[in-house]
MIDOSE-1310 file (N, C-alpha, C; in nm, 2 decimals, decimal comma, always signed):
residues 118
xxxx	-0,21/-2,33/+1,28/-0,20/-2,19/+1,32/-0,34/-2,12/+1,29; -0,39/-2,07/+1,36/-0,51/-1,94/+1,34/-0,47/-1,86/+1,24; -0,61/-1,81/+1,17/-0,60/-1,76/+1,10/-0,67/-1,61/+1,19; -0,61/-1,52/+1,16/-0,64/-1,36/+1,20/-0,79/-1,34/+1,18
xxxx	-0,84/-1,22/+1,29/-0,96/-1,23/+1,23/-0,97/-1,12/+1,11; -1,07/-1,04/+1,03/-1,04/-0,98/+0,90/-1,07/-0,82/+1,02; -1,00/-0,76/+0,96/-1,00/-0,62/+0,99/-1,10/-0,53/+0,90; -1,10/-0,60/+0,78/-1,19/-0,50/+0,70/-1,25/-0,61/+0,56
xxxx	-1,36/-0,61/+0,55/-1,42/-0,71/+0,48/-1,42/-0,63/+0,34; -1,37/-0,64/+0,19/-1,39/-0,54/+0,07/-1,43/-0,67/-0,03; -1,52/-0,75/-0,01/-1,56/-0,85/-0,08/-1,66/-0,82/-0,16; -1,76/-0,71/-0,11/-1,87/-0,66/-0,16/-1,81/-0,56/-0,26
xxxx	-1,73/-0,44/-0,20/-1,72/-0,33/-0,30/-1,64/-0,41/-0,40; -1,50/-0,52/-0,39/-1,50/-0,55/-0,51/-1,53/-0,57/-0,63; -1,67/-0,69/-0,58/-1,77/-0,76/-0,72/-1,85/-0,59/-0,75; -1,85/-0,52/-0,71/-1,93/-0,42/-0,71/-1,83/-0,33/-0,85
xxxx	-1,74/-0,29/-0,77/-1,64/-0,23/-0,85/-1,58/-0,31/-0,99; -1,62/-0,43/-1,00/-1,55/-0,53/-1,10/-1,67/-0,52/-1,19; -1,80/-0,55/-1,14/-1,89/-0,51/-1,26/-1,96/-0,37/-1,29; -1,87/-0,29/-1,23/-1,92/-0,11/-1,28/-1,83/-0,10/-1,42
xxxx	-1,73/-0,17/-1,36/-1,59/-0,17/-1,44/-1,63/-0,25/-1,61; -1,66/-0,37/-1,56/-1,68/-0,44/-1,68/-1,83/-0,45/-1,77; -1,92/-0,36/-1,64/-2,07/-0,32/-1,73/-1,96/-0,19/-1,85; -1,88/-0,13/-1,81/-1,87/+0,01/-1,90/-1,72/+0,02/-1,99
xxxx	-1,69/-0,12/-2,00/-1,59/-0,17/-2,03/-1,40/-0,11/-2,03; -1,41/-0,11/-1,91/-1,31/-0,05/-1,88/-1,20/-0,09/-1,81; -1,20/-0,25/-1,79/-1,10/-0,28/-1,78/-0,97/-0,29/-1,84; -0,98/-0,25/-1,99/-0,88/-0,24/-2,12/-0,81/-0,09/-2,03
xxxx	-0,87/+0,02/-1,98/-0,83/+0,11/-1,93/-0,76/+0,07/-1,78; -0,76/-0,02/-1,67/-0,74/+0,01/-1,57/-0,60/-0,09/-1,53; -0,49/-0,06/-1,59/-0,35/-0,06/-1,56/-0,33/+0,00/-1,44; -0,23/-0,06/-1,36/-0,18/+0,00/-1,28/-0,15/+0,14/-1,30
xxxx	-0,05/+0,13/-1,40/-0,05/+0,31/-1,41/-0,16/+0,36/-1,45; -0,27/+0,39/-1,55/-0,34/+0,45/-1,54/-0,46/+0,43/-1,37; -0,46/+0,33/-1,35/-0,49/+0,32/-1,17/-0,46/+0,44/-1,08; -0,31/+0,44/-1,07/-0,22/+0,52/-0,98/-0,27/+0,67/-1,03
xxxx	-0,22/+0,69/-1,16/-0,25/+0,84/-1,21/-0,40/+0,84/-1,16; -0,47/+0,82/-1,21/-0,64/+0,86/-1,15/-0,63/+0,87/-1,00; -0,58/+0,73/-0,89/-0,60/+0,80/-0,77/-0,53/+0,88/-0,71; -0,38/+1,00/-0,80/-0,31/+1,07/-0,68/-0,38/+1,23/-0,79
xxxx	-0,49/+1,20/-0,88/-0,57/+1,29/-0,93/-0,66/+1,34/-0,83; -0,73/+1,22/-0,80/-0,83/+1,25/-0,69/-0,74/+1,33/-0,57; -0,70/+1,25/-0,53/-0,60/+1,27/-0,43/-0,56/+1,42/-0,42; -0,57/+1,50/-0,52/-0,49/+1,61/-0,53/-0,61/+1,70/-0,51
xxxx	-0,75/+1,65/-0,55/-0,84/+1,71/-0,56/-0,93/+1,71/-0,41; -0,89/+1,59/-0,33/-0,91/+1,63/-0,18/-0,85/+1,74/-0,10; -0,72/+1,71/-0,14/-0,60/+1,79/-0,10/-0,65/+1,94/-0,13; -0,68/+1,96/-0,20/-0,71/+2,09/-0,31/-0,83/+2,18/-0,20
xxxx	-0,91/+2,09/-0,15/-1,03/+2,17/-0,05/-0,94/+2,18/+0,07; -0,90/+2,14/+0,15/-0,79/+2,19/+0,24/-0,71/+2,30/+0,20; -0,64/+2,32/+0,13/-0,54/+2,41/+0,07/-0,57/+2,52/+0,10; -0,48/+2,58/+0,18/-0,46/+2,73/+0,23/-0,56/+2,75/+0,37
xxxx	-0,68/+2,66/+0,41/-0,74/+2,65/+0,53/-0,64/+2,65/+0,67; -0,69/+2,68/+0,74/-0,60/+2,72/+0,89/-0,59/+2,59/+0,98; -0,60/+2,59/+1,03/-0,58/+2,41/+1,11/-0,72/+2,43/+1,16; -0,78/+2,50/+1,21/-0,87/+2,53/+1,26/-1,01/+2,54/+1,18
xxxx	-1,02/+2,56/+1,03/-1,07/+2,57/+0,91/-1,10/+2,44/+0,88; -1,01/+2,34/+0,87/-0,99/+2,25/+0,85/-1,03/+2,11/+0,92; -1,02/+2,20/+1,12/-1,07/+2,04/+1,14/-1,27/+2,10/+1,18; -1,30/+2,19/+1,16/-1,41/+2,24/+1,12/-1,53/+2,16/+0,97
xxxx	-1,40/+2,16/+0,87/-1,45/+2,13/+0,77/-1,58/+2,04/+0,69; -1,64/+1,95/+0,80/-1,73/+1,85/+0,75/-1,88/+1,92/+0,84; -1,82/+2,04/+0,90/-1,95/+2,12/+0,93/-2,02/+2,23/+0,84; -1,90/+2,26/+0,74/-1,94/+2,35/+0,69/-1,98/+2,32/+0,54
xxxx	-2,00/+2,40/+0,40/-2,08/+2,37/+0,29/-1,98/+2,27/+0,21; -1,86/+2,25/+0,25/-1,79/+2,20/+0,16/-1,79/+2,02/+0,21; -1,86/+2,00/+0,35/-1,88/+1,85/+0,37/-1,90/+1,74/+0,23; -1,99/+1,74/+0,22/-2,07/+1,70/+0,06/-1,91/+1,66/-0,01
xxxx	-1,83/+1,78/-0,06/-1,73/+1,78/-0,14/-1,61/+1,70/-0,09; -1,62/+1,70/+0,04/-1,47/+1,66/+0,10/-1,54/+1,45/+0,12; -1,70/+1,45/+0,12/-1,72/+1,31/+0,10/-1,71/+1,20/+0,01; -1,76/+1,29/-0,09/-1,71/+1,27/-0,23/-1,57/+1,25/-0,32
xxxx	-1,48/+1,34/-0,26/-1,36/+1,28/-0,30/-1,31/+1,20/-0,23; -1,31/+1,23/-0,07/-1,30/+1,07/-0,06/-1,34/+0,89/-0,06; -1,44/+0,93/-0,13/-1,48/+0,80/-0,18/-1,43/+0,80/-0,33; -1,38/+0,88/-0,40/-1,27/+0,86/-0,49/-1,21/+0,81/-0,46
xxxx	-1,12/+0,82/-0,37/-1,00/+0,80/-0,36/-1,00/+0,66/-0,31; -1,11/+0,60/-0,26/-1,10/+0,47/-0,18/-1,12/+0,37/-0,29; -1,25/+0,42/-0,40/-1,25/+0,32/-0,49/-1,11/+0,32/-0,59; -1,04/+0,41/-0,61/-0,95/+0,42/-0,68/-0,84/+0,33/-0,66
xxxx	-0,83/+0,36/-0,50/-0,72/+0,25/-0,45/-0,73/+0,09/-0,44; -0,88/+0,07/-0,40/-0,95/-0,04/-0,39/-0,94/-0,10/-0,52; -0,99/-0,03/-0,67/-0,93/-0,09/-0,77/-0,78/-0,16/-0,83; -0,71/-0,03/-0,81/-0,55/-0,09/-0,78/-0,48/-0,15/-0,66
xxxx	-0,55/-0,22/-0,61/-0,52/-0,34/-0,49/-0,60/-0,42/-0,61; -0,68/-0,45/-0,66/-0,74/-0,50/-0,72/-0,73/-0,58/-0,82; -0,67/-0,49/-0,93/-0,57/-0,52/-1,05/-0,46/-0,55/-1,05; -0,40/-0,51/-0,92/-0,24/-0,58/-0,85/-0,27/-0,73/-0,78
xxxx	-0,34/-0,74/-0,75/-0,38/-0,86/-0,62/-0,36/-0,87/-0,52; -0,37/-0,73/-0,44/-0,33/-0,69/-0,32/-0,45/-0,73/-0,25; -0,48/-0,84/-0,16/-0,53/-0,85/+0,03/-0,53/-0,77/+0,03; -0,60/-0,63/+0,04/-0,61/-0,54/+0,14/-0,63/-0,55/+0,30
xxxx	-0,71/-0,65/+0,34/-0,70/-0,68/+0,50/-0,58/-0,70/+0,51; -0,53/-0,82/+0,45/-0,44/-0,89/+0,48/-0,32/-0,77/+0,50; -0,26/-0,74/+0,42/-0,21/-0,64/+0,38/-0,22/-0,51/+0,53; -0,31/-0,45/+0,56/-0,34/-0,36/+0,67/-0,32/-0,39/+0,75
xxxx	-0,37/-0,56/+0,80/-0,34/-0,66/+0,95/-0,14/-0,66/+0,95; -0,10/-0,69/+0,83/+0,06/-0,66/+0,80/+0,14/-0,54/+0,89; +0,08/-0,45/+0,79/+0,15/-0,35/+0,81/+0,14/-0,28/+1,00; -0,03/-0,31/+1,02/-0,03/-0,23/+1,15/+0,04/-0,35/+1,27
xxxx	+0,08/-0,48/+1,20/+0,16/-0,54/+1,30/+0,28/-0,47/+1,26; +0,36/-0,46/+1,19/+0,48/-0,36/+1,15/+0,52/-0,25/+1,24; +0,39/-0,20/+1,19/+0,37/-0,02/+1,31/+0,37/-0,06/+1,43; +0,33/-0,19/+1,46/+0,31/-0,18/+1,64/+0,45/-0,21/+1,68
xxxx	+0,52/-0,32/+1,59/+0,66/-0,29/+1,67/+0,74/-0,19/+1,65; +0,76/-0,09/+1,53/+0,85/+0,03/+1,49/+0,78/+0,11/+1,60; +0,66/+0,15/+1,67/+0,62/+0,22/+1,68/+0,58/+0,13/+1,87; +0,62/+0,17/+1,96/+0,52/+0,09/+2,03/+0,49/+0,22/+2,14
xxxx	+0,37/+0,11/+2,21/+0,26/+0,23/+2,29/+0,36/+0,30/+2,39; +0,31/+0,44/+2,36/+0,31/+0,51/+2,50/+0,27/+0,46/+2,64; +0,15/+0,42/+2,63/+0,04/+0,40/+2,74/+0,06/+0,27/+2,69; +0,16/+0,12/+2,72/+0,01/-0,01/+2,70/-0,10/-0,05/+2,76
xxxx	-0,15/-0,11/+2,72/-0,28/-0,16/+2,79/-0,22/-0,16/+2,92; -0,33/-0,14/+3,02/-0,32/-0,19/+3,15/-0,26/-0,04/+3,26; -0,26/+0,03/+3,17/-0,14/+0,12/+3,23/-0,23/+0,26/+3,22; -0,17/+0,37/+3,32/-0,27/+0,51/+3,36/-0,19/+0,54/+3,18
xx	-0,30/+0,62/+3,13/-0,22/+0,71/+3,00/-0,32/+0,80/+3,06; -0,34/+0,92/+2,94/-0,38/+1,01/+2,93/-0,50/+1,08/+2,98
């Protein structure tokens, strides 16, 4: 059987994120649950610059002074998760190639290939 090809390569940020982690010794800290608590922290704190913006405010938002802010949390939130796939032993490709085969059959195309869409 073939093997899939990778959807998303995180072999770098891991070793990367494994020795920020263990230059500052903080693997004794990074439990799943303290994992999870830190990223739905961040999480709240992306969420937080959105809050109360108009739909229109919002999909604006990476033009205006708060870009910087809205890039920054989200790169929280990616290493956060990236760690807890990490310390679980979660594939993340693997894992994504999963699930978006999942979505394509719960979910299938409007338009498939080959066909007039939009």
């Amino acid at each position: 059987m073939a093997t899939a090809s990778r959807l998303i390569d995180t072999s770098a940020l891991e070793a990367a994120l494994a020795e920020f982690s263990r230059e500052r010794d903080w693997d004794v800290h990074h439990s799943p649950r303290n994992l999870l608590l830190a990223l739905t922290g961040e999480l709240g704190e992306l969420a937080e610059i959105f809050q109360w913006k108009t739909e229109a405010e919002s999909a604006a938002i990476m033009r205006g002074s708060e870009a910087e802010h809205v890039r920054q949390e989200i790169a929280d939130v990616l290493l956060y998760l990236m760690r807890l796939a990490m310390v679980l032993g979660v594939d993340v490709d693997a894992a994504v190639r999963d699930k978006m085969a999942l979505n394509a059959l719960k979910y299938p195309p409007k338009y498939p290939r080959g066909t007039a869409g939009p």
